[in-house]
N, C-alpha and C positions, 0 to 999 in steps of 0.2 A: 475347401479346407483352408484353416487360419493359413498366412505365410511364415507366419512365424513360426510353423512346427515344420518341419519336411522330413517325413517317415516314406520314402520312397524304398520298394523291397527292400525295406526292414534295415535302414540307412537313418543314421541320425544326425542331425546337425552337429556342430560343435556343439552350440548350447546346450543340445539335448545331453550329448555324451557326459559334461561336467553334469550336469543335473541328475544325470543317473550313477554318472561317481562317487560324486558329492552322498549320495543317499543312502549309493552301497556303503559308505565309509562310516554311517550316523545316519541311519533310518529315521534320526527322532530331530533331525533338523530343523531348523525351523524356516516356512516359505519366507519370513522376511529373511532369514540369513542366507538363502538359496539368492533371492534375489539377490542382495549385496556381492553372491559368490558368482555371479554372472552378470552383471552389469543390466539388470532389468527392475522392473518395477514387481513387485508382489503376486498382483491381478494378472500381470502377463507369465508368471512364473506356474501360479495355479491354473493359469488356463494350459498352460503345457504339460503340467501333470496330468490335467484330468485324459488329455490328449493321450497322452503317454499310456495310461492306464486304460482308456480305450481302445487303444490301438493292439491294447494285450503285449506293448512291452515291457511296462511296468507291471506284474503280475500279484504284487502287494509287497507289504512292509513287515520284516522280518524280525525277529528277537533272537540274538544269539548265545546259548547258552553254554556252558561249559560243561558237559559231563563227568567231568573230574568235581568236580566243585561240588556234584549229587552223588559221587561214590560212585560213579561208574571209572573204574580207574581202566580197564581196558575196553579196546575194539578190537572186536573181527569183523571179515570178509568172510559167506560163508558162500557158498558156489551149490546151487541146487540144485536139485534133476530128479522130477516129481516120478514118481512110481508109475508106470504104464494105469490109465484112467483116474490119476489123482490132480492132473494136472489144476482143473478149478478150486477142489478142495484144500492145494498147497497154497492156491493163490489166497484163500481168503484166508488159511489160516498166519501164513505171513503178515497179513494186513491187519489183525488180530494183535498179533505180538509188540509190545511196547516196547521191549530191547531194539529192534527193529527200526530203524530212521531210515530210514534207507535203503530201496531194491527198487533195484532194473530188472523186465522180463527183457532175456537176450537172446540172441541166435547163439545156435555151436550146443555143443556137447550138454552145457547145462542150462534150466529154462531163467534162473533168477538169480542174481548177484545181489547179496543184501549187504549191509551193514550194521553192523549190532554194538550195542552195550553195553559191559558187562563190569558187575561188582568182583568176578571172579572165576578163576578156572570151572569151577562147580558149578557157577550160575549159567556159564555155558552150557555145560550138558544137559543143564534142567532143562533151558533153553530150545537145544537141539534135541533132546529126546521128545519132545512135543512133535517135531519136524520131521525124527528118522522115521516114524510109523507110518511116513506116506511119501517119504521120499530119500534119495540120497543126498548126502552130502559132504564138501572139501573144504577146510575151515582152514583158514590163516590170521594166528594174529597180528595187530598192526605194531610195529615198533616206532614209529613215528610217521608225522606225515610230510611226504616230502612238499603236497601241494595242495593245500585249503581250499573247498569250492569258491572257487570266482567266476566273474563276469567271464562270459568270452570277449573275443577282441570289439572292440565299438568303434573301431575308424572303419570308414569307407574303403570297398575294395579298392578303391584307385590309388588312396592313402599310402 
């Protein structure tokens, strides 16, 4: 392995951690400005990505969209707990649903924590009435967020 990359259990260099900063902040950056943002050359910055993306830390490059912006003015959380022998058939019909960005299958009481988007109270039910014929569910709306997906922490346990 290059020396220049060191992914040691899932440990990044400093450089690495700005580079993956750097990209969370502007996906659309550009490798020569990456390198200037690190003190490297171009060629040594892409061969870090490509690393990066091999290694399956970099998992791809994202577009962030604003829901509100397409009329989705609210979000819910709905808590699901698939009907006794529905359990496959909620999954895929979840996976189906484009209000839908988002669901964790989880341990405890319910099997899937989803995340939804919605034009409105209504558009809810139409939503969940697709859902309740196979399973139940515990809906809460979001009143704001207190904490946006981000990175987890990227310094070193010894850090």
């Amino acid at each position: 392995m290059n020396s220049d990359l060191k992914i040691e259990n899932d440990i990044l260099d400093g450089i690495d951690r700005r580079l993956v900063q750097q990209l969370t902040a502007n996906a659309r950056t550009t490798t020569a400005d990456l390198a200037r943002h690190v003190g490297m050359s171009a060629p040594s910055v892409t061969d870090r990505l490509r690393r990066l993306e091999e290694s399956g830390v970099v998992r791809g490059y994202t577009l962030d969209v604003d829901p509100v912006a397409l009329g989705y003015t609210l979000t819910a959380i709905a808590r699901i707990r698939p009907l006794p022998g529905q359990l496959r058939k909620v999954e895929t019909l979840i996976a189906e649903i484009g209000e839908v960005v988002e669901c964790d299958k989880v341990t405890g009481e319910d099997c899937f924590i989803a995340r939804l988007v919605l034009k409105s109270i209504e558009h809810l039910d139409g939503v969940l009435d697709r859902i309740t014929e196979y399973a139940e569910t515990n809906t809460a709306i979001v009143k704001s967020c207190t904490v946006r997906r981000r990175l987890p922490p990227l310094q070193s346990p010894r850090a």
